[in-house]
Structures are given as structure tokens and as C-alpha cells.
N, C-alpha and C positions, 0 to 999 in steps of 0.2 A: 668517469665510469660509474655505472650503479656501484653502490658499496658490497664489497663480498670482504670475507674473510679470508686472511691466508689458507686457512685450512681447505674452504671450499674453493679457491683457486685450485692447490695443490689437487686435488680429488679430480676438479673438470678436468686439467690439462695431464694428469697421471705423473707426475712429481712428487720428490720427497724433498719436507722440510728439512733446513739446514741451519742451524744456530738459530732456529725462531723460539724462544724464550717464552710465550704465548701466542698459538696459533688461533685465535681467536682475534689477533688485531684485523681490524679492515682495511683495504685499500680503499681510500675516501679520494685522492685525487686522480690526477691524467696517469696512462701506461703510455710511457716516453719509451724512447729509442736514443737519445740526446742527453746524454749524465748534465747537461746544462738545462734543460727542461724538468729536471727533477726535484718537486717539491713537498713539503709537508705530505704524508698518506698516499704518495706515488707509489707506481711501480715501476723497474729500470729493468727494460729485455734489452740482455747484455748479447749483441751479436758480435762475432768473431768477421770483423770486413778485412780486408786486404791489406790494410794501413796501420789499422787500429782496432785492440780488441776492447768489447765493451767491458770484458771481466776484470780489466786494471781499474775502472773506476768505481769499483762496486763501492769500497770505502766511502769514497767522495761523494754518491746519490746519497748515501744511512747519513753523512752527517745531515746532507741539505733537507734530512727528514723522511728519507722515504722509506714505505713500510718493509719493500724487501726488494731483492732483484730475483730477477726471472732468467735464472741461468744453467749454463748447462756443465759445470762443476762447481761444486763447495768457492766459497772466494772469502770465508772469514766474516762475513756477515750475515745478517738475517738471509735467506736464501730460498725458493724451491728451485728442485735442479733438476729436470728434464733431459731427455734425449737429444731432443730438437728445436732450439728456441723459436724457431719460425714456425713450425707445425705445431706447438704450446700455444704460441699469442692466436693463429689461428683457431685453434680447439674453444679458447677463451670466449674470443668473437662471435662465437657461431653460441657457446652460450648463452653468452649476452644479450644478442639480438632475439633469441626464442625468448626468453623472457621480458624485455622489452614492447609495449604495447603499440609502437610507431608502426609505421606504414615504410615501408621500405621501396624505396625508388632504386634502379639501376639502372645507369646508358652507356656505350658503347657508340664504336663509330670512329672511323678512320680520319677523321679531322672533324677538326668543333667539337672535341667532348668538353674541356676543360669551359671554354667561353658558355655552352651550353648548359654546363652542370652548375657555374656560377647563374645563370639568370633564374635557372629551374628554383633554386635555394633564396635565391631572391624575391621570386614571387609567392613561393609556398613561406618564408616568415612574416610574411602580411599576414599570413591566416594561423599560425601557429610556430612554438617554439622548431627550430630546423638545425639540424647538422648535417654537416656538408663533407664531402673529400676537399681538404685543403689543397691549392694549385694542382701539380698532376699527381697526387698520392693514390694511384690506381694500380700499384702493384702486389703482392702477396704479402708486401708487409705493411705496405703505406694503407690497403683496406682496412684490415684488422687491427689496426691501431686509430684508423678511423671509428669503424663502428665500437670501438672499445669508449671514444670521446663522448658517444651520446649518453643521458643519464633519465631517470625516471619521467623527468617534463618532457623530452623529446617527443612529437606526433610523427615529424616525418624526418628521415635519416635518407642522403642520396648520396650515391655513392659511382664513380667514374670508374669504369672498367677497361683497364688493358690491355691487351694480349700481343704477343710477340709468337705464337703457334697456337696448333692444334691444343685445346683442351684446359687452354690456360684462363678463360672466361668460365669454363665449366667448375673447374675448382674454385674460384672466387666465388662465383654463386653455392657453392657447396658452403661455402665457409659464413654468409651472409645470404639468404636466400630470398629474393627479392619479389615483392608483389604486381609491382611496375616495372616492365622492363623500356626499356627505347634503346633504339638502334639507327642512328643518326644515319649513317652513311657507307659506302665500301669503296676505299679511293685507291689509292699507290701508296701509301705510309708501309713502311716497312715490307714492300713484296719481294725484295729481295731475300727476307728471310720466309716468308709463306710462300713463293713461289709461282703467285699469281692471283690475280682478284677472285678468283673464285675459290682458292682455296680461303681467302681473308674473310668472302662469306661465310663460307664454313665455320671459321673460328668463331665469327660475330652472333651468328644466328646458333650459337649455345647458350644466348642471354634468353630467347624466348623456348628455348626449347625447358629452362630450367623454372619455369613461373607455371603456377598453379593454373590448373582450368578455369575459364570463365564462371561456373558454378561457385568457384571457393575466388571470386576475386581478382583472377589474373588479368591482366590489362599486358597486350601488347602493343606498345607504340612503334609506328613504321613509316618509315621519309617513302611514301607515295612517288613522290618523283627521282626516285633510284629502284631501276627493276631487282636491281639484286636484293635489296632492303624488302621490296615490297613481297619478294617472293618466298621471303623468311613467313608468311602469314601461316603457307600449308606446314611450319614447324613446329607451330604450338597449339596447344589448347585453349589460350587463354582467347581472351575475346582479344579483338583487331581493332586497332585506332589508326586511321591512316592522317597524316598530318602533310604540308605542304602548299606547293601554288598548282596543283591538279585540280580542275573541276569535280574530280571524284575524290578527293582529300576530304576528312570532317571535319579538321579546323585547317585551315586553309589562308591564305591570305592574297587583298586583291588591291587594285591600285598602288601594286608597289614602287616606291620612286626615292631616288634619293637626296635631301634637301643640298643645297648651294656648299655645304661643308661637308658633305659627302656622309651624312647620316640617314638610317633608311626609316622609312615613312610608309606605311599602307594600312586598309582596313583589314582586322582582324572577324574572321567567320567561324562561329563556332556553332554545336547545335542547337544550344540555347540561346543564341544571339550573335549581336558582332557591333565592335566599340573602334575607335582609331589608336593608331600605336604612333608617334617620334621616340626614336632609339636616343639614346647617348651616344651612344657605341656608333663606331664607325664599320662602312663597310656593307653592301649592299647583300652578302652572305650571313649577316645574322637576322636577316628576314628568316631562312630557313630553324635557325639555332630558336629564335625567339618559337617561331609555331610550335616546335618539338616540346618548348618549356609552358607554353600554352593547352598544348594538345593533352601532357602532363596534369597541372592544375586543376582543367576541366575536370578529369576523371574526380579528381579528391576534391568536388564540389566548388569551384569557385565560377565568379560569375564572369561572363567578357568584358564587362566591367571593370571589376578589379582585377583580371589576369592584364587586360590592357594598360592600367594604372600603373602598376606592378611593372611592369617590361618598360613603360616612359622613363619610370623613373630607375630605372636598374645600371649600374655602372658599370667597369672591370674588376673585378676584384685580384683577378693572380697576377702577377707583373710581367711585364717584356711580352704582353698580349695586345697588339694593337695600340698603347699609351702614347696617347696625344698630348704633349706639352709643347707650348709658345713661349720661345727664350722670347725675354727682353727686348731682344734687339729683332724680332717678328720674325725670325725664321722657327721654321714649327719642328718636331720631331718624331716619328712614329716607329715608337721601340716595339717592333713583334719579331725581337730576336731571340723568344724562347727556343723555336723550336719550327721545321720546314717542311714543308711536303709540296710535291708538286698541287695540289688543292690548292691548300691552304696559300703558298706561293700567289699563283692565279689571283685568290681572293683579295689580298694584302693589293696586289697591283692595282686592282682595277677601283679599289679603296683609295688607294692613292692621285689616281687619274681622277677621279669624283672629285677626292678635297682640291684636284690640283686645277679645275675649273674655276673657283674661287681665285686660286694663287694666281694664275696666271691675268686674271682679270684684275689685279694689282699690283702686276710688273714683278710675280714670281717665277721661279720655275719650279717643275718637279725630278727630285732625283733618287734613283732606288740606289741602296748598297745591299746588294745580296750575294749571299757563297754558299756554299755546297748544300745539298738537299744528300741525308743520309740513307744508308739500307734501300736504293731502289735496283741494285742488283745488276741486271745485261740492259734494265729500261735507264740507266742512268745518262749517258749521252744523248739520247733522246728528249728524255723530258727536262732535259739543263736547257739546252737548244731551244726548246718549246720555249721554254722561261723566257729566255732573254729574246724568242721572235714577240712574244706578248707584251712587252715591255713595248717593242718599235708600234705595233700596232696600237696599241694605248696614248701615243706620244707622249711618254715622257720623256720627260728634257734630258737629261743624263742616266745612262747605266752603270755605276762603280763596280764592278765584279772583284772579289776579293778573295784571293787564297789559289790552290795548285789546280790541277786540272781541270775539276768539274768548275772554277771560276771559268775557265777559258772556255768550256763548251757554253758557259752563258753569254760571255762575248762573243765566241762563232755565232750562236742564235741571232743574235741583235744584228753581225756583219750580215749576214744573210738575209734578213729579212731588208737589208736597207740601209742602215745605221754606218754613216762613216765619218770620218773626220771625228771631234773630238763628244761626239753625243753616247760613245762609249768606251769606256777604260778596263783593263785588268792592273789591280793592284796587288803587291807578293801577300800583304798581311794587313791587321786591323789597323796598325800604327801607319802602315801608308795610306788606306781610305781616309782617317782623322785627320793627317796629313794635308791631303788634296781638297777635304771639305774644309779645311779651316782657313784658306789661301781664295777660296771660291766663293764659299757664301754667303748670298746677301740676304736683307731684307725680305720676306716676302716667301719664299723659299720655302718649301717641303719634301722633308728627307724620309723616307722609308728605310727602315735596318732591319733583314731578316735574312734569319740561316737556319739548319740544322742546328742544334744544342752546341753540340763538341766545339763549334766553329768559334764559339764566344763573340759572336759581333755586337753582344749588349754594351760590350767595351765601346763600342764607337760612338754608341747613343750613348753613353756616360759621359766620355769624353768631350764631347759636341755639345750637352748640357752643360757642362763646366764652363765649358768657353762660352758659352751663351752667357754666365754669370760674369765671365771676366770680363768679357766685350771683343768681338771679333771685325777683323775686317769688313768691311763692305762696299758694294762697288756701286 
């Protein structure tokens, strides 16, 4: 964080000191959330969760050095003590960033923000120091403790916005108020709790309504090919970037195709030019993710050049997001068991079916282990069903489906569309899929693991990697 004083702390967020002995010390390091993350010149916002409060370890951040905690009673150490710890770090953040000279990027978007906002931060530190939202830290606390990490070198600060209803993107941009906005997408992630996609626009399209007019800088970025993204243009003032594979997109991308490994390849068209992109990244849906962090750059000067350069060489950064490892003994793994949505689902498959052209051309096969996709509400038996009919129609070799009911509308899907005899299974839990794959495969082999979060199926790709080190059967 820029250096401030206790004092001017206590002043922004309307707190009183508490045992501060001189209110003139600065906070010089990170504002943690993690009494483990607390170091020399920190600051420790002690939240009260469900398990554990943060005000027991107030002692324990002062010894490992930190200037004070950010709490909301007295704890016996240096202290300012607030109302509301979460509306403080907030108050803080919003500080911070008005005084901060960066350029402030925000995205949003019902699947691809996390993959998108890592490549976005990727291509913008070719050109300049960059702070990023780490993994999915897109919530009321995980922002504001974001933009609290940036420090006087920062240019550009991006930051992943998420909502779960009405108003909760509007507050975040209150709290960090952003010049660039982008709005990836409006899919089924959590319409069980909004109620249907177009209330989900609604939520989404409060990222461009919160950016400055075109006159003072505002850039709205928009996925061209989703009407409901694109029809967020009549919400803002700001000027309009439309991105995408549309003839009428402005940066846009053409000859798209996927190489023999299931990595996506095409020319990149911007208005200044247009250069070739090969991804790292797997999966023929971060063509879409890359233009957005394209469409991005362009605005803040960079050439199709280096935006192109920049996205070749850009990796994954958050974990359990598509992670492509080759045990040993040549069976592959693809851990995107952070986190599921009927999309995102979709994309993982048809990722898999790409790499699984390679495998099969060298006596592999391909197998998904997938389980519950969460919060889709009365669409849930639906689009489970869709899942596992996508899976037949893709030919992959085996369907694992794992865990209670919504496993079982992924196996109906697959029986219906086709699928019988042993090309798909339901198993009760994680330990029976690791189970069945550790008995089964060989050589050659590509497994997909993907669930909703709660599911924990990163367990299985853990698992599976283990045994890859120890040596497994093969047939």
C-alpha cells in the first residue's frame, strides 16, 4: 500500500486510535486479512467469520510487526477501531485509489472473468508496472484489499468484479471506480440466485453504467457476439469498444483454429493493425478471453504487436483453471476444478475433445470426471442433462459423473443421447472416481476434472497426480 499514517488511516476510515503510542507511525507493508500474511509495517483487518475471529490474533500480527490492526474493538494492541471492518477497508480503498495515478481496469462477466483478468495483467506488465485481483478475490473484501496492494509505481490496477445480485457491482465500483470497464459475457452462473439472465444483465451492465464519459476517458469494453453484453452500449456514456469474432467487432479475431493439442491459434485485428496469436492455454474459448484483454491493451496504447506477443506468451496463473500436466507414465490431466457453470462446463469439454484428437491418435482416450454445477436453480436438471448429452456428442471415451443427484442428471444426459454400456458411469464420491481411474488408466490418456467449487473434485486431480508419481497400472 502507498504509505499513510495511523492517524490518516484513522481520519479516512472514521476510527479511533487505541493504544497507538505515536500516531504518526506508517503503514509501509500489505493490509492482510491472514494474521499469517502479517508482516513488518502491516496492517491486520481483523474480521469476525464464522469459525474464527480475527480479534484473537491481534497480539500475534504486533509481534510479527505490524503497525496496527484494523478492528472493531479495543484488543490490547496498537489499534483503530471502527464500526464496520469491511466498510473501513473499503473507505480505505477508495482512498487509495483517488490518489493513486493508475488507470484502473474492471471486468465482469458470467464466466472467463478470472482466466481473462489474468491474461488482461499479463499483457498490460510488458508495458508497465500491473496489479492484478489475485485468483477469484472479486468480492467486497477481496477488492479492497486488492487495490489497497497497489503502491505509488502501479500504472495500471485490474481488478475482477462479482456479483451474486442486484447492486453488488455498483458498490464495488463505488468503492474503486474504474476507467475501463469490460463486460465479458451473461451466461447461467448463479441464475438461481438472480433469477434469470436478464436480470444477470442487469447486475452486470452496472460496471458501464459506473465509468466516466467518453470526454473524461471512459472506455466501455463489450463481447460483440452476446446481444445482451452488447446491448449494455445504450448504458453508458463512456465510449464503446466492441471486441469479438463479429465482422463488426474492432478488435476481433479471424482464422480461428485449434493446433493438434488443443491450443487456439488465429489472427488478431485491431484498428491499428493485426499480428498472429498461438495460446498456451488450452481450449478454443480463450480466443474470446484473449480479444477482451486485447481490445483492453489497445485502448491504453499498445501495438497488435506486442498485444499479440504478450497473449503467445501468457500462461495460467490461478490454479485448478484448465492445468495441463503429463504424469510420467503419459497420461495427461486437466485440473479446472475450481469452479463450474453450464459455459464454462461446455468449454472445458469441447477443450478436451480438441486435446483428445492428438490422444486418440496415439492409442489414448479421453475421459471427463465432472459433478454438480452449482446455484442454477429450476434450470438445474436441464442443463446437467445438456452437460452429459455434450459430452456423447463430442465423443469422449468415458463420462465419470461423481456425487448425488445432479451426477445422475449428467449420466441421464449421456444415456439419452446414446451412451451405453460402460462409456458412462456415476460414482457416490471423489474417492470412488480416483478409485475407477486408478484401475483404468493408461498411457495416452486425458482426464478432465471439473465441478462447482463445494464439490472439491481438485481432490481427484491431486490424487491422480500422486499416482502418476508413484506408477500406476497400465493396460
Amino acid at each position: 500500500m502507498i504509505a499513510l499514517s495511523l492517524a490518516e488511516i484513522a481520519a479516512v476510515v472514521g476510527g479511533q486510535t487505541h493504544d497507538i503510542p505515536d500516531p504518526s507511525v506508517q503503514v509501509t507493508g500489505e493490509v492482510v486479512r491472514d494474521s499469517r500474511e502479517a508482516g513488518p509495517g502491516s496492517l491486520f483487518a481483523a474480521f469476525v467469520g464464522e469459525r474464527v475471529d480475527g480479534h484473537d490474533f491481534a497480539a500475534q500480527v504486533v509481534a510479527q510487526g505490524a503497525a496496527a490492526v484494523l478492528a472493531s474493538r479495543p484488543v490490547g494492541v496498537p489499534a483503530i477501531v471502527v464500526d464496520d471492518v469491511q466498510t473501513a477497508l473499503g473507505a480505505l480503498a477508495r482512498h487509495v485509489v483517488r490518489r493513486l495515478g493508475a488507470t484502473l481496469v474492471a471486468l465482469t462477466g458470467s464466466a472467463g472473468k478470472t482466466s481473462t483478468k489474468d491474461l488482461i495483467a499479463q499483457v498490460l506488465r510488458t508495458k508497465a508496472p500491473t496489479v492484478f485481483t489475485p485468483g477469484s478475490f472479486n468480492n467486497e473484501i477481496g477488492l479492497p484489499l486488492t487495490a489497497l496492494s497497489a503502491t505509488e509505481e502501479t500504472k495500471f490496477l485490474v481488478l475482477e468484479m462479482g456479483a451474486r445480485g442486484i447492486g453488488h457491482i455498483r458498490y464495488l465500483t463505488d468503492l474503486t471506480p474504474p476507467r475501463i470497464g469490460l463486460v465479458l459475457n451473461v451466461g447461467t452462473a448463479h441464475i438461481g440466485e438472480f433469477g434469470g439472465r436478464e436480470q444477470i444483465a442487469q447486475a452486470k451492465g452496472e460496471l458501464v453504467e459506473a465509468l466516466p464519459a467518453a470526454e473524461d476517458g471512459g472506455v466501455a469494453v463489450l463481447n460483440a457476439d452476446d446481444p445482451l453484453v452488447r446491448a449494455m452500449a445504450s448504458r453508458t456514456k463512456a465510449k464503446v469498444v466492441l471486441f469479438g469474432e463479429s465482422a463488426e467487432a474492432d478488435v476481433r479475431a479471424e482464422n480461428v483454429r485449434l493446433t493438434d493439442t488443443g491450443q487456439p491459434a488465429f489472427s488478431l485485428h485491431t484498428p491499428s493493425g493485426a499480428s498472429d496469436v498461438t495460446m498456451r492455454l488450452y481450449g478454443e474459448h480463450h480466443v474470446s478471453n484473449a480479444l477482451a484483454a486485447a481490445a483492453v491493451a489497445h485502448e491504453l496504447g499498445m501495438s497488435a504487436e506486442e498485444i499479440a506477443t504478450a497473449l503467445s506468451d501468457a500462461g495460467s496463473l490461478s490454479r485448478w483453471r484448465m492445468e495441463v500436466t503429463e504424469r510420467p507414465d503419459g497420461v495427461t490431466i486437466v485440473n479446472d476444478a475450481y469452479n463450474a457453470n453450464p459455459e464454462s462446463m461446455r468449454a472445458a469439454l469441447r477443450a478436451l475433445a480438441a486435446m483428445g484428437t492428438a490422444a486418440q491418435a496415439a492409442g489414448g482416450r479421453t475421459w471427463a470426471v465432472l459433478g454438480k454445477m452449482a446455484e442454477l436453480g429450476d434450470e438445474a436438471l436441464a442443463e446437467h442433462d445438456a452437460v452429459g448429452r455434450l459430452a456423447v456428442r463430442l465423443n469422449v471415451g468415458k463420462l465419470v459423473a461423481v456425487g448425488g443427484v445432479e451426477a445422475s442428471w449428467l449420466q441421464l444426459g449421456a444415456y439419452n443421447e446414446g451412451s451405453w454400456g460402460e462409456e458412462s458411469v456415476h460414482v457416490s464420491d471423489a474417492q470412488a472416481a480416483v478409485d475407477l481411474l486408478r484401475s483404468e488408466l493408461r498411457p495416452g490418456d486425458v482426464v478432465l476434472v471439473k465441478a462447482s467449487r463445494s464439490v472439491g473434485l481438485e481432490s481427484v486431480a491431486q490424487a491422480l497426480l500422486e499416482s502418476g508419481a508413484e506408477g500406476v497400472d497400465a493396460r
